[in-house]
Every structure is written in structure tokens, then in C-alpha cells.
C-alpha atoms as a printed R data frame, in Angstrom:
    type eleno elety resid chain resno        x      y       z
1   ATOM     1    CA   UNK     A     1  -95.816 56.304 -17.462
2   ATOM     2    CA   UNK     A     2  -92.529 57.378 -15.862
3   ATOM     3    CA   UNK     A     3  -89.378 57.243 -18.912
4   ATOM     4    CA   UNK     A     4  -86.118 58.409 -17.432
5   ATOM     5    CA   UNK     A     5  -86.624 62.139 -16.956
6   ATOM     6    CA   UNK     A     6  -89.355 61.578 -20.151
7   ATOM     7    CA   UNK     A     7  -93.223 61.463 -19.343
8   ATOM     8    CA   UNK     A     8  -95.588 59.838 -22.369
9   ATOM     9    CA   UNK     A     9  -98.737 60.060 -21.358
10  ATOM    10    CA   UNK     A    10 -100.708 59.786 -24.329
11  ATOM    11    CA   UNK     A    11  -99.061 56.661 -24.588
12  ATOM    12    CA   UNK     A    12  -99.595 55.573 -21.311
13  ATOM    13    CA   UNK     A    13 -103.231 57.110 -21.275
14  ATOM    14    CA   UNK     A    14 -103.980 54.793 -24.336
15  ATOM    15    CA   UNK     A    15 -102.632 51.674 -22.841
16  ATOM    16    CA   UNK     A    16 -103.901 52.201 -20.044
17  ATOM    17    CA   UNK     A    17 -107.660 52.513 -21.085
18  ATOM    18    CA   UNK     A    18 -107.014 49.084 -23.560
19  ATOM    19    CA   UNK     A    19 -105.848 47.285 -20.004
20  ATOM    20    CA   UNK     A    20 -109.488 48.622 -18.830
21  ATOM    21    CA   UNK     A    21 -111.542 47.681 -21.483
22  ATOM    22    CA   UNK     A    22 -110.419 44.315 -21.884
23  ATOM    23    CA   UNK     A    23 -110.895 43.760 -18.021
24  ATOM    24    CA   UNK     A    24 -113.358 45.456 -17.303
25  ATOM    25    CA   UNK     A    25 -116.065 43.936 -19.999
26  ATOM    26    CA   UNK     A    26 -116.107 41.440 -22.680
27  ATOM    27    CA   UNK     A    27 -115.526 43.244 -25.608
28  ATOM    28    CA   UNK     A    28 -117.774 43.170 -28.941
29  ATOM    29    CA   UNK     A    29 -116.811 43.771 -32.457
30  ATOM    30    CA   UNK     A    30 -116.766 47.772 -33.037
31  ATOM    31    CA   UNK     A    31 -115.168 47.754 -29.275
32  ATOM    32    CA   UNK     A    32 -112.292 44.842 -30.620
33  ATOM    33    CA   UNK     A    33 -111.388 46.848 -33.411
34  ATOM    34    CA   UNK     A    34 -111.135 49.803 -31.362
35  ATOM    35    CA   UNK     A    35 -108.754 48.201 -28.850
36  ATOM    36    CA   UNK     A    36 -106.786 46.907 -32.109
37  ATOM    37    CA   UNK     A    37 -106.851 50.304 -33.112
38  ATOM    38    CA   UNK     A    38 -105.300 51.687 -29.432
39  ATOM    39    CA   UNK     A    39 -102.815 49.134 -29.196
40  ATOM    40    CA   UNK     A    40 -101.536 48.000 -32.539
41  ATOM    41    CA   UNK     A    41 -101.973 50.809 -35.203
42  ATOM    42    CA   UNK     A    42 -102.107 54.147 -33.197
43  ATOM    43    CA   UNK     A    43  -98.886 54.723 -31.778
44  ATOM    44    CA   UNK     A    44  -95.184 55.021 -32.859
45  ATOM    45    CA   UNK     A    45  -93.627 51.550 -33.090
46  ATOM    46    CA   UNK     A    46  -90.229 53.535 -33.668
47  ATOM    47    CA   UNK     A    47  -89.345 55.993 -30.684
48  ATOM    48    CA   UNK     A    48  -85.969 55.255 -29.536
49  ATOM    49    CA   UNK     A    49  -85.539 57.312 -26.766
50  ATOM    50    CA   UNK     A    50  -89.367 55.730 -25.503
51  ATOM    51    CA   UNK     A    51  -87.143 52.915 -26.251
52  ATOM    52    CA   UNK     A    52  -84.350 52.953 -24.619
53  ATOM    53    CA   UNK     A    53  -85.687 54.678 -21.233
54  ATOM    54    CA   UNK     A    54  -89.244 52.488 -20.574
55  ATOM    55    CA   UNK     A    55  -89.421 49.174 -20.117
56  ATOM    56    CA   UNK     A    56  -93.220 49.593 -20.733
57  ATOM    57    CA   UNK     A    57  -92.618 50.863 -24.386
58  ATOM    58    CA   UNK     A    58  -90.318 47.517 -24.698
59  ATOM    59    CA   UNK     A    59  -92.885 45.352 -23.788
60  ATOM    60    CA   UNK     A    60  -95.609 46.761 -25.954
61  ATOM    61    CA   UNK     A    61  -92.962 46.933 -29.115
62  ATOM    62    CA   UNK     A    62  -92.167 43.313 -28.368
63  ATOM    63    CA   UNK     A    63  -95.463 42.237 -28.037
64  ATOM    64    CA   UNK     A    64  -97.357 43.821 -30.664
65  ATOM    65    CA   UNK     A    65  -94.319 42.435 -33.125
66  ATOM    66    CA   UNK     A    66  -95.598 38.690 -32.027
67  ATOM    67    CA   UNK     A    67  -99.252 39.056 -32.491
68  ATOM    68    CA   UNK     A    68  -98.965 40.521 -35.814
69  ATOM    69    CA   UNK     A    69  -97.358 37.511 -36.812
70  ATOM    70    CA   UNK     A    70 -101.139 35.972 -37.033
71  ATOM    71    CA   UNK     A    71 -102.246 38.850 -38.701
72  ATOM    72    CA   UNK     A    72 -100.024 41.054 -41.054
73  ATOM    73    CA   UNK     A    73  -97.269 38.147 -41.506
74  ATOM    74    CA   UNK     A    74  -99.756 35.115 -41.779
75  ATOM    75    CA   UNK     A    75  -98.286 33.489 -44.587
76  ATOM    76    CA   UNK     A    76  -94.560 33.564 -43.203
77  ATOM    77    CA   UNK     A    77  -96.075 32.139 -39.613
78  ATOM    78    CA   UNK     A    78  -98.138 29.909 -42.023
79  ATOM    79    CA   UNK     A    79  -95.188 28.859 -44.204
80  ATOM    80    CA   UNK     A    80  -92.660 28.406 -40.505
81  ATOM    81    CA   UNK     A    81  -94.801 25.800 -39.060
82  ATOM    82    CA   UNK     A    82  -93.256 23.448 -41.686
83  ATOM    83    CA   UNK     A    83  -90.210 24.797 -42.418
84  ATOM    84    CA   UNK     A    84  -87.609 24.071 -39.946
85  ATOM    85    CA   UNK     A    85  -85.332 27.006 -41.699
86  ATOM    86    CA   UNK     A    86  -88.310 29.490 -41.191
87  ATOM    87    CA   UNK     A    87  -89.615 29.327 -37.947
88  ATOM    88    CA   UNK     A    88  -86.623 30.463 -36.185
89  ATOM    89    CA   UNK     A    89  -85.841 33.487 -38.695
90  ATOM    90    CA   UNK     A    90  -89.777 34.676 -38.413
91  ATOM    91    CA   UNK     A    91  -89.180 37.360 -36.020
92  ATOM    92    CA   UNK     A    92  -85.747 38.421 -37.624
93  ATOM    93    CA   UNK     A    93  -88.341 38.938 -40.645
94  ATOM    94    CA   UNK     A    94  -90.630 40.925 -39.154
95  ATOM    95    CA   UNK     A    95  -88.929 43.811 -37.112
96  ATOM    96    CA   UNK     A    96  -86.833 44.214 -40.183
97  ATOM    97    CA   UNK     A    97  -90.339 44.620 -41.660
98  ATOM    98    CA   UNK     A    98  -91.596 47.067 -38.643
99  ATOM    99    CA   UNK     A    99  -88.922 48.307 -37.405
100 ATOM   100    CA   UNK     A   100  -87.351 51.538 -39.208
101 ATOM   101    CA   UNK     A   101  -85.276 53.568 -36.445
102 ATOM   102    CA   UNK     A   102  -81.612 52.726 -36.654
103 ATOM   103    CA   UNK     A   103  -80.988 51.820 -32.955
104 ATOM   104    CA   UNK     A   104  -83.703 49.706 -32.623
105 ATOM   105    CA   UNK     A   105  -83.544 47.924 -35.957
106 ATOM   106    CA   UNK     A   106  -79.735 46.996 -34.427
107 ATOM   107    CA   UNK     A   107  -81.204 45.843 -31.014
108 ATOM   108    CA   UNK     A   108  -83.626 43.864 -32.557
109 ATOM   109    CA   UNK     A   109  -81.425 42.493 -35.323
110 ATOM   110    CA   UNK     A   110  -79.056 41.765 -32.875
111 ATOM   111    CA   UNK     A   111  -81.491 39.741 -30.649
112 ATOM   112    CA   UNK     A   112  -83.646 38.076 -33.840
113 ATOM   113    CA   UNK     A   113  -79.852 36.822 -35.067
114 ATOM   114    CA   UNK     A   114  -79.305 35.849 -31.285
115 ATOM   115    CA   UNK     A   115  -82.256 33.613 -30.999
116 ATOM   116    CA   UNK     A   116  -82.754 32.154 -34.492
117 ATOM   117    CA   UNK     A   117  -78.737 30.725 -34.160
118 ATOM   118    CA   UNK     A   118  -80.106 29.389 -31.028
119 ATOM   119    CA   UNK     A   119  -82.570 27.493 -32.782
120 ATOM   120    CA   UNK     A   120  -81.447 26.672 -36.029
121 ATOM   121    CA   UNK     A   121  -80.258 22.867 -37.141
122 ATOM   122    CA   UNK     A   122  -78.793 23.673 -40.296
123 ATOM   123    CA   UNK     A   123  -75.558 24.490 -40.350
124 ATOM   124    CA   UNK     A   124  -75.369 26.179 -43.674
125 ATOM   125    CA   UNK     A   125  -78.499 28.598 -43.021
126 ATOM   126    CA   UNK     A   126  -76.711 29.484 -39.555
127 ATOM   127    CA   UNK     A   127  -73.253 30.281 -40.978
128 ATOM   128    CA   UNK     A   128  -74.889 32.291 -43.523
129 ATOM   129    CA   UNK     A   129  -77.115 33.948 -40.982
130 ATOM   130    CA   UNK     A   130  -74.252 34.365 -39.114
131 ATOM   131    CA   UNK     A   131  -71.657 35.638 -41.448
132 ATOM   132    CA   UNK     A   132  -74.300 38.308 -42.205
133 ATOM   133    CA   UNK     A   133  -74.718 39.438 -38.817
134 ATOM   134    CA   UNK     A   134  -70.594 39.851 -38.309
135 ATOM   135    CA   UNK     A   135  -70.310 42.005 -41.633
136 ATOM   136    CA   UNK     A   136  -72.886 44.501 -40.275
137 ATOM   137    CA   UNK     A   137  -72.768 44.451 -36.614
138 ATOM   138    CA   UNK     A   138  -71.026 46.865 -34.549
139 ATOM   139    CA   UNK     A   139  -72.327 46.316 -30.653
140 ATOM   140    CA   UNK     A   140  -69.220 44.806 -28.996
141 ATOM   141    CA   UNK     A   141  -70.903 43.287 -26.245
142 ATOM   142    CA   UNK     A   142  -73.547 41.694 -29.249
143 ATOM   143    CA   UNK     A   143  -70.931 41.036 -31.166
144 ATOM   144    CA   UNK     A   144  -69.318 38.719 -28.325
145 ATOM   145    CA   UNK     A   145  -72.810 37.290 -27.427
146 ATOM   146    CA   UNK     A   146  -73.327 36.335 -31.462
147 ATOM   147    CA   UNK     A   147  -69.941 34.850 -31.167
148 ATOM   148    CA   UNK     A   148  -70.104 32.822 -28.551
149 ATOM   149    CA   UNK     A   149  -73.572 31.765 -29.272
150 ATOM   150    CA   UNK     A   150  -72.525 30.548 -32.541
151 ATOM   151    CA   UNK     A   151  -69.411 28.457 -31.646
152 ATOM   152    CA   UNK     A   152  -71.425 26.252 -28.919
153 ATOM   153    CA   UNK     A   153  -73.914 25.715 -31.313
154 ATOM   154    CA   UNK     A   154  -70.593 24.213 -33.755
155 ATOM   155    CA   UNK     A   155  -69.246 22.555 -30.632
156 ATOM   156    CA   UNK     A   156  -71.986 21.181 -28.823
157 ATOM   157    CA   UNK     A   157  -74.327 20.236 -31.845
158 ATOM   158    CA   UNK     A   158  -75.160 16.181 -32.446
159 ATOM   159    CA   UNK     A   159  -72.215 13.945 -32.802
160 ATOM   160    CA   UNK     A   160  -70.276 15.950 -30.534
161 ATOM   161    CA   UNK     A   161  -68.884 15.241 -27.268
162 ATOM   162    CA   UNK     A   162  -71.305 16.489 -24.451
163 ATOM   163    CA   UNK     A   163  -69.926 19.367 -22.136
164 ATOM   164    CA   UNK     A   164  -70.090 18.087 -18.536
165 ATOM   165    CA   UNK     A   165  -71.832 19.035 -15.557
166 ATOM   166    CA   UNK     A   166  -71.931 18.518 -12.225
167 ATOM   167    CA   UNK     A   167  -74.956 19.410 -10.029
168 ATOM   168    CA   UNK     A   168  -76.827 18.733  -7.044
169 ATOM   169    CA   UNK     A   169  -79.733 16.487  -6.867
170 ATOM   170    CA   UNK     A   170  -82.212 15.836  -4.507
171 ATOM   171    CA   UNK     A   171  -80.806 14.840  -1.518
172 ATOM   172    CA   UNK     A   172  -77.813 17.274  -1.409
173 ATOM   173    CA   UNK     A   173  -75.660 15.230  -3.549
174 ATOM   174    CA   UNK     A   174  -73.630 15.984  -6.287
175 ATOM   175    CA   UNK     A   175  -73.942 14.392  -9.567
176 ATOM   176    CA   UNK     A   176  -71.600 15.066 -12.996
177 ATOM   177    CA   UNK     A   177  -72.664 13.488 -16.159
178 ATOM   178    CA   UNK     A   178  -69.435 11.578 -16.983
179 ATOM   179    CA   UNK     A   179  -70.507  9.578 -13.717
180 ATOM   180    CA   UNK     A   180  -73.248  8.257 -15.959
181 ATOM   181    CA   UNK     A   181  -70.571  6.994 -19.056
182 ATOM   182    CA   UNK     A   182  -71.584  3.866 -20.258
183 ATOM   183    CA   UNK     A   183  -75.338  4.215 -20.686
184 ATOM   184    CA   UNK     A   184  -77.236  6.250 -22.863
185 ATOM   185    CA   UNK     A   185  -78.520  9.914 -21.372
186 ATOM   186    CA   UNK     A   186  -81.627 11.198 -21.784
187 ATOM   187    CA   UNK     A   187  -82.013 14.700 -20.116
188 ATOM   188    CA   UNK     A   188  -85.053 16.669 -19.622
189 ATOM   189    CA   UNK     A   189  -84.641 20.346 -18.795
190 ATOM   190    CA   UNK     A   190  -87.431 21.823 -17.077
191 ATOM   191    CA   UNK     A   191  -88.436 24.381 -14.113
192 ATOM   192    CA   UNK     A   192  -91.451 23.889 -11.635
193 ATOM   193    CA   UNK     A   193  -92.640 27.334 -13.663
194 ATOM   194    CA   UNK     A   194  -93.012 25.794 -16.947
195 ATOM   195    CA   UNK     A   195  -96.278 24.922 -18.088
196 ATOM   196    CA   UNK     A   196  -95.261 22.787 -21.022
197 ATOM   197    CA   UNK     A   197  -92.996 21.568 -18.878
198 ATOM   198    CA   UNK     A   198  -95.055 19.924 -16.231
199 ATOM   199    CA   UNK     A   199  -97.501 18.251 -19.312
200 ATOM   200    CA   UNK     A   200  -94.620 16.376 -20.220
201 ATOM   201    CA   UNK     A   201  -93.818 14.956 -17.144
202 ATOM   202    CA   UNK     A   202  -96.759 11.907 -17.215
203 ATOM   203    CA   UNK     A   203  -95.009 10.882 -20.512
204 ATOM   204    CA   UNK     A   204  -91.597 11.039 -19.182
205 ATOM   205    CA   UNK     A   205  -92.828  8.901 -15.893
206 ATOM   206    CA   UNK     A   206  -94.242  6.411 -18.747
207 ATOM   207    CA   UNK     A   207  -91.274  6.018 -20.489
208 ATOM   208    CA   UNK     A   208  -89.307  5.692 -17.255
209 ATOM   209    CA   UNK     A   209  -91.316  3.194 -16.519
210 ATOM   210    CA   UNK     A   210  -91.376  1.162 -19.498
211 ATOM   211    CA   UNK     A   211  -86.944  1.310 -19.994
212 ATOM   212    CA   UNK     A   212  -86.707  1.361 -16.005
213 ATOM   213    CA   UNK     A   213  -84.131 -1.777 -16.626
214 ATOM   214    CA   UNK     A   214  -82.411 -1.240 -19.939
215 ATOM   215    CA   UNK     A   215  -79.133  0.697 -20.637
216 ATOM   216    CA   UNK     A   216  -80.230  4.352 -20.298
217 ATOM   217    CA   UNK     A   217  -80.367  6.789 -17.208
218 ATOM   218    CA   UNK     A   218  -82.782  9.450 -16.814
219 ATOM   219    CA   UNK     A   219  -81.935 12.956 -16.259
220 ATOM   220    CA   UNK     A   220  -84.546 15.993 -15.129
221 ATOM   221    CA   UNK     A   221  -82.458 18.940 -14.625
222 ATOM   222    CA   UNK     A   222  -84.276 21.799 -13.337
223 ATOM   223    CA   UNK     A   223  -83.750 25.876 -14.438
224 ATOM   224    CA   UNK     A   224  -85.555 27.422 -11.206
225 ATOM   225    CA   UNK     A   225  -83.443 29.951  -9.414
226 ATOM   226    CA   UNK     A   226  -81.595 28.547  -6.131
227 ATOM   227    CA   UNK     A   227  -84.255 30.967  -4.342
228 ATOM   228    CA   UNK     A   228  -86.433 28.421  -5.556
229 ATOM   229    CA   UNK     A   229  -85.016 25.868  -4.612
230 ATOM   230    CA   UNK     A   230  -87.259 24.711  -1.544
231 ATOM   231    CA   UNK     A   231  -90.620 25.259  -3.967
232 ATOM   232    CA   UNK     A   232  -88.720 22.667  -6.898
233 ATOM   233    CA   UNK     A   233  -87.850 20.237  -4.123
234 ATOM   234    CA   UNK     A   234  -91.342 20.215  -2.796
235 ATOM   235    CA   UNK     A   235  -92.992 19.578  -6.156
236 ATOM   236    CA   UNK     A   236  -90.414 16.400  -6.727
237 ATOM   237    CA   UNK     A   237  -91.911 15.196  -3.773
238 ATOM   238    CA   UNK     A   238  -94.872 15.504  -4.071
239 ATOM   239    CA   UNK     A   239  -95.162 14.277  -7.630
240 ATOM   240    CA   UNK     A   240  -93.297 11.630  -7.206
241 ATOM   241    CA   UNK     A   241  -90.645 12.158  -9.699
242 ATOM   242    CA   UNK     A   242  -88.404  9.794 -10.702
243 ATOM   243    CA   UNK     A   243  -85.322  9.107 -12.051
244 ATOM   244    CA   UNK     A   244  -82.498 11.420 -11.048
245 ATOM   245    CA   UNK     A   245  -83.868 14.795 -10.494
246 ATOM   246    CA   UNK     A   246  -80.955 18.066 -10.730
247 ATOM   247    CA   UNK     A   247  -80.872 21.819 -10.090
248 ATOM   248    CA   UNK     A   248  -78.727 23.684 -12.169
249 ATOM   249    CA   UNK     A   249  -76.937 26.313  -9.868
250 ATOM   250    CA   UNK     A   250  -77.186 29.214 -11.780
251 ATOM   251    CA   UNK     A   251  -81.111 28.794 -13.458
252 ATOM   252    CA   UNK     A   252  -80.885 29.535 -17.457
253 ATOM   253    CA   UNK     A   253  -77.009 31.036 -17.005
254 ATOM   254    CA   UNK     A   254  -75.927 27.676 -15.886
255 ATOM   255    CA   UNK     A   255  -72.601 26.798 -17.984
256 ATOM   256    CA   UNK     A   256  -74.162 23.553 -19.641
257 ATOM   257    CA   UNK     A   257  -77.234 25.678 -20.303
258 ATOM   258    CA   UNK     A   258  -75.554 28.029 -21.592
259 ATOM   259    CA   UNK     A   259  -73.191 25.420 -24.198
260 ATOM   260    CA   UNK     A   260  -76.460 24.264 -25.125
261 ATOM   261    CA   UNK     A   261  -77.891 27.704 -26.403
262 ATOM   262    CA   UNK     A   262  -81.291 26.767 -24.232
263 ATOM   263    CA   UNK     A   263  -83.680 29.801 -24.162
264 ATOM   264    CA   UNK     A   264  -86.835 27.980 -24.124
265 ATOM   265    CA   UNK     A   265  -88.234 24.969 -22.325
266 ATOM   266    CA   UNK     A   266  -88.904 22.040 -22.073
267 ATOM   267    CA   UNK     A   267  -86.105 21.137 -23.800
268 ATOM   268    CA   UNK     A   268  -84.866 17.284 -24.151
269 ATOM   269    CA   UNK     A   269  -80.970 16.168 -24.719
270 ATOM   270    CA   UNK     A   270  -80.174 12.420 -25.871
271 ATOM   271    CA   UNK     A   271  -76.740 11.203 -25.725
272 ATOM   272    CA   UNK     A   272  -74.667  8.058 -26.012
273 ATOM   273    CA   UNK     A   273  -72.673  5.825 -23.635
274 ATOM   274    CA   UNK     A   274  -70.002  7.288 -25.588
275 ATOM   275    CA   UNK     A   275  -70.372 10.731 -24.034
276 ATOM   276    CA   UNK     A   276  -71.207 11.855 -27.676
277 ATOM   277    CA   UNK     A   277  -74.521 13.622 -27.991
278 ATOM   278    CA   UNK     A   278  -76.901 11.565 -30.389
279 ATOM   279    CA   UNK     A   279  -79.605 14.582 -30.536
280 ATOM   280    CA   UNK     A   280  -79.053 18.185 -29.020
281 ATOM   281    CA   UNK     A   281  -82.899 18.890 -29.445
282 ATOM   282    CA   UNK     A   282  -84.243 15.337 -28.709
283 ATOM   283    CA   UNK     A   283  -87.984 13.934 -29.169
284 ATOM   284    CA   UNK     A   284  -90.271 14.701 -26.401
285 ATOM   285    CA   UNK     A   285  -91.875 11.964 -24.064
286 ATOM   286    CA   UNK     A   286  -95.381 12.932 -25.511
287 ATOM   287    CA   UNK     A   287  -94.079 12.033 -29.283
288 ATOM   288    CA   UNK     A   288  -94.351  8.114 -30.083
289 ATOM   289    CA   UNK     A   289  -90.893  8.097 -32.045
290 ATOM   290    CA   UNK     A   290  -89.169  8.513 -28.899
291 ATOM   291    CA   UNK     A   291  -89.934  5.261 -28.290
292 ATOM   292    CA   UNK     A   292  -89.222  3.808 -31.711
293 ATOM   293    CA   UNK     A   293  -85.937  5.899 -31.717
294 ATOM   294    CA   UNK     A   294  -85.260  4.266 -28.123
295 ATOM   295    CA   UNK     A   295  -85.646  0.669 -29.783
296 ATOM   296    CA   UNK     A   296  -83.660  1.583 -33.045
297 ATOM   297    CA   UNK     A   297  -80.555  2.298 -31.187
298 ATOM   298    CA   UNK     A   298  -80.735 -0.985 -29.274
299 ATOM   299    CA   UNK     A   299  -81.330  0.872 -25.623
């Protein structure tokens, strides 16, 4: 493995016969631990100059700090999946667990604060993780990211007024949400990419389907790149989707993707014929209480 002007090759050496093993045969117990052994005890977790010049390095240091999440930190990813507070602050909690070097206890800090305000619904955990973040931080382009990342999530959160867009749909045609004032909204953002996304889709069709004539449009705004454009139009057509189907023109970095802190999809938007949003991080189509939420608010 190439780093900068830096060569690790014991490193890469030991990755690089894991990779084999596990494709080359299945793998029995004394050969499991073994590859545990290789790729999540036996090397420095804290090199910041591996760090900062190989990507590779990155990738293994992110990785092995999500698998031991099932391992080392089972009773915080134990205690998370029923604690709305907890899950997003899981990985804040464990590379300040892991992580020792200075520079990449910031980075990682920085980007565990980034995604848990991204996530979090209550406002009093994120001004407090927040306010933490500001006393210690020192990155100025973090710093603005943070920022900015915490006043959408104050601006855009439920009861708000939606931001606008306007994008093109199938056809060529452009299409901004306040053209839709007056009925209720219910958007899905997705990408042809998106596993998760695509098994959602037969429940979203249903629930088309079932409130095709009642007071509520719906929205399927796509996240592939513009590159991709031809591939997302295809699969519309082919699938059949209805309702009206957007690309956002600049993927995830889109301006209402952006207002909406969306890092992860599917994601699901509700709001009102008000223009106010009812729920930033709406039900899925594959939970029954969308439907019973549908009925409660008279759609």
C-alpha cells in the first residue's frame, strides 16, 4: 500500500492476506479468530500520518470502529436500538473509546457530532451535544459544517415551514413544491442505488393506490448523480412508478437535501397543505401507522 511518500507494508501485507482468506475458502473457527486477530486487534488503530495520507488505513479505521459495535460495545448497540437519544451518539461513543491520537480523535469527533445532530429529534440532547462540540472545537471549516448543520436542523425541524424546491421530473419538466400548496406532501427520497430504498417502493405503490383520490400528492425525489440520470429514468419506467417522480440536481448536495440534514436513505418527509412540515423523518410505507397517521389527520 502506497501512503503519500509513506509505504506500510506490514499493514498492507496483513490486509491483504485477510482479503485472501476470506475469499479464497470458507473459514473455520481457529482460521476466524485468526482473521479477527489480523484485522481487528493486530494493528495500530491510532497512526495519524497512516491516517491522514491512505485512504486504505481510513477505511479499515472506520470499519473496524462499526463492527466492534456488536462485539466490544454490545450493550450500548444493545441499549440504542430503543433509545432514540442513543443510537445516533453510538459511534461518537466509541472512537472516543478507541480512538487516542489527538488529530484523529478531532476528525472523528468532529464527524460523530456531525452525524448524530443529523439524526437526533430532541432538541435538548442536540443543543447540549452541540454546545459541547463549539466549546472544544477548533477546525474552521468543521466548525462551519457543525454550524450550519445545526441551524437547519432548528429551522427545518416539524412544525416549520418547508424550504422549497424546484426540480425536474420525468418528462423534462420542472416542478417546485409550493406548486403543490393546498394538499398534504408526502416525499420519498430515494436513488435507483439504494437497496432499502427499492423494498419500499411496493408499499409506497400500495399506499398510492389506496389515497390515489384524497387530498395528498406524492413525491419520489431521487439522489442519483445527473450522470445517472438516463439509468434512474429507465428504472421509473420500467417499474412503473407512480406519482410524481424528481431528480434532485445536485445528488445528496442538493440545497433541500442539504436543509434537511439527509445522509442516509430512504428517507420520508410529510408535510401539510399549509407548507408547514408535519414530520421531518416521516413513517415509512412498509409501517402500518402510516396509514393510521394518514386517516388521523383527515387526508
Amino acid at each position: 500500500m502506497q501512503s503519500g511518500d509513506r509505504k506500510d507494508t506490514s499493514f498492507s501485507r496483513r490486509m491483504e492476506e485477510a482479503a485472501m482468506s476470506m475469499h479464497v475458502k470458507r473459514l473455520d473457527s481457529t482460521e476466524r479468530k485468526l482473521l479477527d486477530k489480523l484485522s481487528l486487534t493486530d494493528w495500530d488503530k491510532n497512526d495519524a500520518a497512516l491516517f491522514q495520507q491512505s485512504a486504505w488505513y481510513r477505511q479499515m479505521v472506520d470499519q473496524y470502529l462499526s463492527v466492534i459495535q456488536y462485539s466490544k460495545y454490545r450493550h450500548l448497540f444493545e441499549t440504542s436500538i430503543h433509545n432514540d437519544n442513543m443510537r445516533p451518539l453510538i459511534g461518537l461513543h466509541i472512537s472516543r473509546g478507541e480512538i487516542t491520537n489527538p488529530f484523529m480523535l478531532e476528525y472523528f469527533t468532529y464527524a460523530g457530532t456531525r452525524n448524530a445532530l443529523k439524526m437526533l429529534h430532541d432538541k435538548p440532547v442536540r443543543d447540549s451535544l452541540y454546545n459541547s462540540y463549539i466549546a472544544t472545537a477548533k477546525h474552521p471549516a468543521h466548525l462551519k459544517e457543525i454550524r450550519e448543520i445545526y441551524r437547519n436542523a432548528n429551522t427545518y425541524g416539524d412544525n416549520m415551514p418547508a424550504p422549497d424546491f424546484s426540480y425536474e421530473d420525468i418528462n423534462g419538466k420542472k416542478v417546485a413544491l409550493k406548486d403543490l400548496r393546498g394538499k398534504y406532501v408526502y416525499i420519498d427520497v430515494w436513488a435507483t442505488w439504494c437497496g432499502p430504498c427499492k423494498m419500499e417502493i411496493p408499499h409506497l405503490s400500495k399506499i398510492e393506490e389506496q389515497y390515489a383520490h384524497k387530498n395528498i400528492q406524492f413525491v419520489s425525489l431521487s439522489v442519483d448523480t445527473r450522470a445517472d440520470k438516463g439509468k434512474w429514468k429507465d428504472f421509473v419506467q420500467k417499474e412503473k412508478l407512480k406519482g410524481i417522480q424528481l431528480l434532485a440536481d445536485k445528488d445528496f448536495q442538493s440545497d433541500f437535501i442539504q436543509k434537511f440534514n439527509i445522509n442516509a436513505i430512504p428517507r420520508f418527509i410529510l408535510i401539510g397543505p399549509d407548507g408547514r412540515i408535519i414530520s421531518a423523518d416521516a413513517l415509512r410505507p412498509s409501517n402500518p401507522a402510516l396509514k393510521t397517521q394518514f386517516d388521523k389527520l383527515g387526508i
